[in-house]
C-alpha positions in Angstrom: -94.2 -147.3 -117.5 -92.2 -146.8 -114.0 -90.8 -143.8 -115.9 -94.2 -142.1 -116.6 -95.6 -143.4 -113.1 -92.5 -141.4 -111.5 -92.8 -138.2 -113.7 -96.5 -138.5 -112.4 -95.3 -138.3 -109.0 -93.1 -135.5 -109.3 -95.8 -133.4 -111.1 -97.9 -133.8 -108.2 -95.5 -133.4 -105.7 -94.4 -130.0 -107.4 -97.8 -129.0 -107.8 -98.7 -129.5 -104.0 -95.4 -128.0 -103.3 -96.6 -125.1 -105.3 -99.8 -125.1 -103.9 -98.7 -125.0 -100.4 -96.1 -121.9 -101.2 -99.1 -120.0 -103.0 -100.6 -120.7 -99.7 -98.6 -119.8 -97.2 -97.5 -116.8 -99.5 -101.0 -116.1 -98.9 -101.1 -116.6 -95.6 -98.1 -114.3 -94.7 -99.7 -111.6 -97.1 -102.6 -111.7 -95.2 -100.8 -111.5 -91.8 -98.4 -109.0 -92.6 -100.7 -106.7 -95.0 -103.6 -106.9 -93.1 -102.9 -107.0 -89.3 -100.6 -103.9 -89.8 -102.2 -102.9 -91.6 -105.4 -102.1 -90.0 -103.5 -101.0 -87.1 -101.7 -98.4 -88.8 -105.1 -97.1 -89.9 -106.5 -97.3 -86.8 -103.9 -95.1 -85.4 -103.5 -92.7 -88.5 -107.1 -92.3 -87.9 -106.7 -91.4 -84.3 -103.8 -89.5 -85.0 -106.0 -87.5 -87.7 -109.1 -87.3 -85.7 -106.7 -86.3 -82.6 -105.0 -83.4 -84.9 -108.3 -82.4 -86.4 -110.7 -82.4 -83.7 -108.0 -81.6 -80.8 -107.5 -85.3 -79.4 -105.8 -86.4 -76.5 -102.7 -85.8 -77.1 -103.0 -82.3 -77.9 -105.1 -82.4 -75.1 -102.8 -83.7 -72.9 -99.6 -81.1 -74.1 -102.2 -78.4 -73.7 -102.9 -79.3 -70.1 -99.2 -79.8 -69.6 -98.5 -76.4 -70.6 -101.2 -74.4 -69.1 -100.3 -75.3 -65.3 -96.5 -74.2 -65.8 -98.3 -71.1 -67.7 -100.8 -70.5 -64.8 -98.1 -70.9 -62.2 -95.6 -68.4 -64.5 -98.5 -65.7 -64.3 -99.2 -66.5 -60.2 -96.1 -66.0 -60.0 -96.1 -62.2 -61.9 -99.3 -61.3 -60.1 -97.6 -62.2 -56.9 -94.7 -60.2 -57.6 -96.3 -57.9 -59.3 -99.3 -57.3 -56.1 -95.9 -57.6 -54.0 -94.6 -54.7 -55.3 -98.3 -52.7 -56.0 -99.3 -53.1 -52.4 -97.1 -49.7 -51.1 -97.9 -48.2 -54.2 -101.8 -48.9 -53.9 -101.9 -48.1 -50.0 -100.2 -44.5 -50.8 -102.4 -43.6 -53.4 -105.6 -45.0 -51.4 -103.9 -43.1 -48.3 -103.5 -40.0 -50.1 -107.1 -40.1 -51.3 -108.8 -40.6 -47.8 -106.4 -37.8 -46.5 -107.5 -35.5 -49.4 -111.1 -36.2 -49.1 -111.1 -36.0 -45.4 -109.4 -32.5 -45.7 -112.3 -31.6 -47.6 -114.7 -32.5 -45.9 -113.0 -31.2 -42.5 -112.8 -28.1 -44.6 -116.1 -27.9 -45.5 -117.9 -28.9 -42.2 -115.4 -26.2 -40.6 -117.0 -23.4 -42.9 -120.3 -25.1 -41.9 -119.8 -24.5 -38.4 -118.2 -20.4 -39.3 -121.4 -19.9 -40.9 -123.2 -20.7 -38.7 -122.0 -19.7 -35.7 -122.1 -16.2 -37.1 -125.7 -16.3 -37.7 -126.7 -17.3 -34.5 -124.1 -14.7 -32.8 -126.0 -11.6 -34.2 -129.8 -12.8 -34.5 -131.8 -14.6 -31.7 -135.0 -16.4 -31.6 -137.9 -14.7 -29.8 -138.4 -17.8 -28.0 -134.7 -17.6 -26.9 -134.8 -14.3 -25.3 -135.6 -15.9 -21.6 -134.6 -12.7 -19.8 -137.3 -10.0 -19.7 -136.5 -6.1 -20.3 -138.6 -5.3 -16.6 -135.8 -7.5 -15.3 -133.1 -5.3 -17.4 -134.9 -2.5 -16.1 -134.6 -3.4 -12.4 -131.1 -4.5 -12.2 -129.9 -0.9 -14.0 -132.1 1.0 -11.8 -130.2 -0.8 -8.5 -126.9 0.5 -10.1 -128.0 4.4 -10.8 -130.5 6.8 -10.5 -132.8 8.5 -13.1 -135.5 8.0 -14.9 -135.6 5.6 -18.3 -134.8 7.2 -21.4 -134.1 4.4 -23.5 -133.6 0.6 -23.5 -131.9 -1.3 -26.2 -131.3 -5.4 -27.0 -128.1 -6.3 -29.2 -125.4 -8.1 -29.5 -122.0 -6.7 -28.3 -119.4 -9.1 -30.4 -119.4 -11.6 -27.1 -122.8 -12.0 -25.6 -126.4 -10.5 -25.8 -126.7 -7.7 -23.5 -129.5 -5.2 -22.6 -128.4 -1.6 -22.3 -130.4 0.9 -19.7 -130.0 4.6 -20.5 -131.0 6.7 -16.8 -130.9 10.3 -16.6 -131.5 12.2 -13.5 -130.8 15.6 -14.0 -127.2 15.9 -13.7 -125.8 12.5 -15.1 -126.9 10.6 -17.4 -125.8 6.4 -17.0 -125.5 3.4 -19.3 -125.8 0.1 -17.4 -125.0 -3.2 -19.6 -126.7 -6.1 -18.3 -125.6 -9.5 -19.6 -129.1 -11.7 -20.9 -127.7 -15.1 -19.8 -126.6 -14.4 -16.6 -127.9 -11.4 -15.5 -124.7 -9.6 -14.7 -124.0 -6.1 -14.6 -121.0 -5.8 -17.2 -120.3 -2.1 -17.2 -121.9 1.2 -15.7 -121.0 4.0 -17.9 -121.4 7.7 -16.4 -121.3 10.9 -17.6 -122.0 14.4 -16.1 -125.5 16.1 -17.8 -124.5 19.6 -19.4 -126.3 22.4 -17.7 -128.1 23.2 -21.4 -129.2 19.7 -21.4 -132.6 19.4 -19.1 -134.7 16.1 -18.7 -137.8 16.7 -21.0 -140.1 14.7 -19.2 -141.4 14.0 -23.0 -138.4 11.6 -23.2 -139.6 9.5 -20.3 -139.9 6.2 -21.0 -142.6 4.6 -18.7 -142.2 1.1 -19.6 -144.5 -0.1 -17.4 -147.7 1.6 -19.1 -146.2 0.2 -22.7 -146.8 -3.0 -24.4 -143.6 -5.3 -23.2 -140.9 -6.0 -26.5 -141.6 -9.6 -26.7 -145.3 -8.4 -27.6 -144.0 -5.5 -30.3 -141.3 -8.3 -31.9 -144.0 -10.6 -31.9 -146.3 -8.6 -33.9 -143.2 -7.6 -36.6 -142.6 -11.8 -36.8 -146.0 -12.1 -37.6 -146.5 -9.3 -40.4 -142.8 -10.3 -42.1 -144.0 -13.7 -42.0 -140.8 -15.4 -39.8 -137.5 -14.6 -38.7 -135.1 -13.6 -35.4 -134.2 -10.5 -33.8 -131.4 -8.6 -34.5 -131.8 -6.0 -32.4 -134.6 -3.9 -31.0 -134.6 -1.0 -29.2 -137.7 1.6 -27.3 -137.4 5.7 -27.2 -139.5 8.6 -27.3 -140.3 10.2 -30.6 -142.2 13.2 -30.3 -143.9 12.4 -27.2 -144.9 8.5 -28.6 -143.1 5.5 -27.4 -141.8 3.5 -30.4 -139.8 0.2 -30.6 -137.4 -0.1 -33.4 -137.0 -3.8 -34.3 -134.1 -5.4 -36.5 -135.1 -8.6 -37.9 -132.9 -11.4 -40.0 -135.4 -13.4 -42.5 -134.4 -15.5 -45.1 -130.7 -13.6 -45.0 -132.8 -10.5 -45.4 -132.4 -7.8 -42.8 -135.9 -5.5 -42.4 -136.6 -3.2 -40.0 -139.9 -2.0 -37.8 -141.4 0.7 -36.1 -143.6 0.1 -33.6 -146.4 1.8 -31.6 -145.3 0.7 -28.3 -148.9 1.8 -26.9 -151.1 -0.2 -29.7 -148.5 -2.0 -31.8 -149.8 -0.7 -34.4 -147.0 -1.3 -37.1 -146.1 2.5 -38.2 -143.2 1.6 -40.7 -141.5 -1.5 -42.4 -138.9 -1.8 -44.5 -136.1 -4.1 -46.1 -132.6 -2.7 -45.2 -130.6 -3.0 -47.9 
């Protein structure tokens, strides 16, 4: 009886002893398995969702790479604007000198062009000194009567130039337009054959005046400036013979210095 009462009590005492092993077998599973467990697939996950979806620590080697990366290409631009800045300046320099050649080129042949049309052609308006006043000045210098009176241009200056005749010499006085000076008083001795037709008189004074006759040319061609004009005796009538500049055409006119009647016109070729 004790004997079966003992093997009863060591059964059960194996059996909880076996129980309480299975249990903390258990127990220690479920610790070691699943704590780790879940932390491992926690981070696994991160680590997969970091290396699919660039995480943060991609992130974070990207962003430790790009500042050394900017700071290696600041520091090529530097160098590289450091050693461009001569290089750049020259070529910017050489440009502004070349286009400001040019263009000093160019506004120099401006100012040659024209410069030489305003030295041989005037404006009508422009003409401020009168050919009565021509006339008067040459007449204080020599003697005669007028044979012809001319407007041009003499390569310096306008100028009016007073043909006299008296009988035995015949005179040229230049008159300078702007300041009424006497430039030159050319003289030479008449030749006996030579005698003063009277039908070479110029009376100026019973004539329409020049600005009138270059007036009426203006008019007819439509615009333009004098080139030169001139008033003789041609067969007994007094005609003016006007040069005018229109458009870079030259044309020239005859004029009846009595009606201003327009008796020729012409483009000079």
């Amino acid at each position: 009886m004790k004997i079966k009462i003992f093997g009863l009590l060591l059964s059960s005492s194996l059996i909880l002893a076996a129980c309480s092993g299975e249990e903390d077998a258990n127990t220690d599973t479920t610790e070691t398995e699943g704590g780790p467990i879940v932390e491992e697939e926690a981070s696994e996950d991160e680590q997969e969702t970091s290396t699919e979806y660039g995480g943060s620590e991609k992130d974070a080697a990207t962003d430790e790479n790009t500042p050394d990366e900017s700071a290696d290409g600041g520091e090529e631009t530097d160098t590289s604007t450091a050693a461009d800045p001569a290089g750049s300046s020259d070529s910017n320099t050489d440009t502004e000198e070349s286009e400001s050649t040019e263009t000093e080129g160019s506004s120099n042949n401006t100012g040659s062009d024209s410069s030489m049309t305003n030295s041989t052609t005037i404006a009508l308006e422009d003409i401020s000194m009168n050919a009565d006043d021509a006339i008067s000045i040459a007449e204080g210098e020599a003697e005669g009567d007028i044979h012809e009176i001319s407007f041009e241009h003499n390569g310096e200056e306008w100028v009016y130039k007073v043909d006299l005749n008296n009988g035995s010499k015949e005179s040229e006085v230049v008159v300078n337009h702007d300041t009424e000076e006497v430039l030159d008083v050319r003289t030479e001795q008449e030749d006996d054959d030579d005698n003063d037709d009277q039908n070479d008189v110029v009376d100026y004074g019973s004539l329409n005046e020049a600005y009138d006759a270059i007036d009426e040319a203006i008019a007819d061609l439509g615009g333009g400036e004098v080139k030169e004009w001139s008033l003789s005796m041609d067969d007994g009538v007094a005609e003016y013979n006007i040069d005018l500049v229109y458009e870079n055409q030259a044309y020239e006119y005859k004029i009846n210095a009595e009606t201003l009647e327009i008796l020729e016109s012409e483009q000079d070729d």
